[in-house]
N, C-alpha and C positions, 0 to 999 in steps of 0.2 A: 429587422433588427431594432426597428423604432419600440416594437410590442415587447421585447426582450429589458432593453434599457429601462423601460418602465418596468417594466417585473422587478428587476435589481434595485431600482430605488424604492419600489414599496417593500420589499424583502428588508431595506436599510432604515427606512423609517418604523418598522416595525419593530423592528433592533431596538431601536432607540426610545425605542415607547415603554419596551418591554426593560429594557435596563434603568430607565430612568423611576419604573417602581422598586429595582429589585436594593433592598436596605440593607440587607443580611445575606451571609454567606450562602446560606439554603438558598434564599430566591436567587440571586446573583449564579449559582451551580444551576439553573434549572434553564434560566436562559442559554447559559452555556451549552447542555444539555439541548438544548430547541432548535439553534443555532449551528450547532458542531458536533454533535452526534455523528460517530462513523458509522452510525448503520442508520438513520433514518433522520438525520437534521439536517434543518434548510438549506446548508449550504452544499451537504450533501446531494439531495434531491435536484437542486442548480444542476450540479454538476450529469447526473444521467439526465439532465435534461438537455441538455447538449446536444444527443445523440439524434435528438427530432429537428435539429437545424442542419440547414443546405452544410455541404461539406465549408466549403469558401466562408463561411460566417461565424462556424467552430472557433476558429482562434482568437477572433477578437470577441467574442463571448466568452472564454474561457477567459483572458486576460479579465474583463470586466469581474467575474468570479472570483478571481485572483484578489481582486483590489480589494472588495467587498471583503472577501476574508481576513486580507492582512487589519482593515479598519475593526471587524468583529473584536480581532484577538486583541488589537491594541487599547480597543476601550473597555472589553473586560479586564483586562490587567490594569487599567489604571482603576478602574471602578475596584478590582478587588486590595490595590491598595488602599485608598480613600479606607471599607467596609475595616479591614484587619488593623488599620493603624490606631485608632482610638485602643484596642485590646493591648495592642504591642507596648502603650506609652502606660498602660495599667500593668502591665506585666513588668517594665522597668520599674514602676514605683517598690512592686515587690521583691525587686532582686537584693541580695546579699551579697553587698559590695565587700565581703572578707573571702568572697569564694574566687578561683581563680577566673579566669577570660575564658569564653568560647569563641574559636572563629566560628565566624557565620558565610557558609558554603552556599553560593547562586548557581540554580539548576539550567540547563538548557537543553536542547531537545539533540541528541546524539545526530552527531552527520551523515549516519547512513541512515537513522528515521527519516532525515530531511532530504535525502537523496528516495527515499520509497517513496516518499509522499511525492515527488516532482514527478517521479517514473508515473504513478498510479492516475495522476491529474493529465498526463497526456494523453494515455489509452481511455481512459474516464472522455474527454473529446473528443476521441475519435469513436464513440458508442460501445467500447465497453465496461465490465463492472467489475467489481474486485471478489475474487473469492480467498477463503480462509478457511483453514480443517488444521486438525488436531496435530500436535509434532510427535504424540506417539502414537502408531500405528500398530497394525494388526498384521500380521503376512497378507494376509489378503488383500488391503486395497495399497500396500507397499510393493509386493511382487506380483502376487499369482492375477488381479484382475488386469493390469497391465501385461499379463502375456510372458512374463517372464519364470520359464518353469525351472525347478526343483535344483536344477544344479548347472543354473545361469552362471556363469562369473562373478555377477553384481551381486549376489549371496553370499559370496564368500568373505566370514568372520571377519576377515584383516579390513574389507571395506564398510560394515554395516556393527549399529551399535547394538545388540540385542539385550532385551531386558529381562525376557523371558522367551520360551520356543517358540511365540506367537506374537510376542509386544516387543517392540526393537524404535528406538527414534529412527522418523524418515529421512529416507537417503536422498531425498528430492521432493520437490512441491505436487508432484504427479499425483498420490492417491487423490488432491482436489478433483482432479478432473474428472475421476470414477466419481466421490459424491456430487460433486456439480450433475453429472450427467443421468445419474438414477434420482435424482430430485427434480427434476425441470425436463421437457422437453423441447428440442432445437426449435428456431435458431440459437444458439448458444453461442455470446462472444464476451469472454471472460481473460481475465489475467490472474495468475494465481502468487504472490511476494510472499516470501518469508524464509524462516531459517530452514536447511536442513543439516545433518550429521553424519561424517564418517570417519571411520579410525584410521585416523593421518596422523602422522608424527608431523609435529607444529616446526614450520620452516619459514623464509623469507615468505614462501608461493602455494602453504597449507595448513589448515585449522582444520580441528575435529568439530568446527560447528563456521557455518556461515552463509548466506543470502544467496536465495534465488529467486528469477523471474520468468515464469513461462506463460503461452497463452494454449488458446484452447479456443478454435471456430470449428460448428459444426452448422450448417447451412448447404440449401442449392448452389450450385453454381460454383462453388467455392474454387478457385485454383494457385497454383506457386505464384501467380502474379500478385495475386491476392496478398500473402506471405511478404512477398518482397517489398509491394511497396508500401506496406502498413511497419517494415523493421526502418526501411529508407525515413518515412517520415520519423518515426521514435525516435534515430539517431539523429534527426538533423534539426529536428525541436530539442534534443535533449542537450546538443552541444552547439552547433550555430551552423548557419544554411549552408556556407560554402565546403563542410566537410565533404573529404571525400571516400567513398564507400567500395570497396571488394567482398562479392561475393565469392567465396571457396567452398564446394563440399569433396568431403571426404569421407573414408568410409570406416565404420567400425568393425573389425572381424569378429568378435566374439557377439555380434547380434544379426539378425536375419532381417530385411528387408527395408532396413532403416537409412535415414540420411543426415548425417552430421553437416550443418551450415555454420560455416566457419566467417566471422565478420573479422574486415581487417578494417579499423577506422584510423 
């Protein structure tokens, strides 16, 4: 852990070398960019790096992570204040004070981005990595390579949005795991977030468009223990240790060989 801590503070003085050039908005974005990239920035690459530490040592390295990032974000937003505000005080000298008022609107990052991101950071600890594919699909990696033929239930118009006979928005996060799996070969331990869509009439407990999260291990040895106690930890990092957890399955009739796991938290 001692080799770890040291990584994080050279990662943090590096930060800081690299901002303390950046004058302008371009430099200032490029750190950012270096830094916080979701596909190949530092803090990024921290984060799969996780997965090659003892299980027992994951969390308080990830915490560490944690910190270092909240520090990242807070010094480039003060750095990009400083960079913008000289422009802002020239931009006032320009204004025409005959014209009316604008309010001026402060952005933040939506609470179910900030709820992905917490989800993504815990599986990210526990060695896996995020996958992402397209929200409009093809029939093929939306039904037919998952197994579901020609005149499944799940085809049917009233559930699926179709755009064309072949392009229709996904009805679930699932064609990832068809590309994930013709791209890479196993071990494979992945998580796949994001929106999908189906034709629901909007009620207290349904939208035509909303979030999901599934995973996807393909490996030796693999079994339901395996399943169970990787969903036990998620829930019990995601909400606090002493929850308590029921597993239920139950079965779906209109599909063949499957098993619905039902969590009651």
């Amino acid at each position: 852990m001692k080799d770890f801590k040291a990584k994080i503070e050279e990662h943090k003085n590096r930060f800081e070398k690299a901002l303390s050039r950046a004058k302008d908005e371009k430099s200032l974005q490029e750190v950012r960019n270096t830094f916080m990239s979701r596909k190949r920035g530092e803090l990024k690459l921290l984060f799969e790096e996780l997965k090659t530490l003892k299980p027992e040592k994951r969390a308080e390295a990830g915490q560490m992570i944690n910190k270092l990032k909240m520090h990242v974000q807070r010094k480039i937003e003060s750095s990009s204040k400083k960079i913008t505000a000289p422009k802002a005080r020239v931009s006032e000298e320009r204004i025409d004070l005959t014209l009316p008022g604008q309010k001026e609107y402060w952005g933040a990052p939506h609470p179910v981005a900030l709820f992905q991101q917490e989800i993504e950071n815990i599986f990210i600890a526990m060695g896996f990595s995020i996958e992402d594919g397209p929200e409009i699909e093809t029939d093929y990696y939306n039904f037919e390579a998952l197994n579901f033929p020609p005149h499944h239930p799940a085809r049917d118009d009233w559930d699926t949005l179709y755009i064309t006979d072949d392009l229709l928005l996904r009805t679930h996060t699932s064609p990832v795991q068809i590309r994930a799996m013709e791209k890479r070969k196993p071990p494979i331990r992945i998580i796949i977030p994001g929106k999908v869509y189906r034709r629901e009439t909007p009620d207290p407990t349904h939208l035509p468009m909303f979030y999901q999260v599934e995973g996807l291990v393909v490996d030796k040895g693999i079994t339901f223990a395996h399943l169970k106690g990787t969903l036990e930890h998620f829930l019990k990092t995601l909400f606090y240790e002493k929850i308590k957890i029921r597993f239920r399955p139950s079965f779906f009739p209109f599909t063949e060989r499957r098993l619905k796991l039902t969590l009651s938290v």
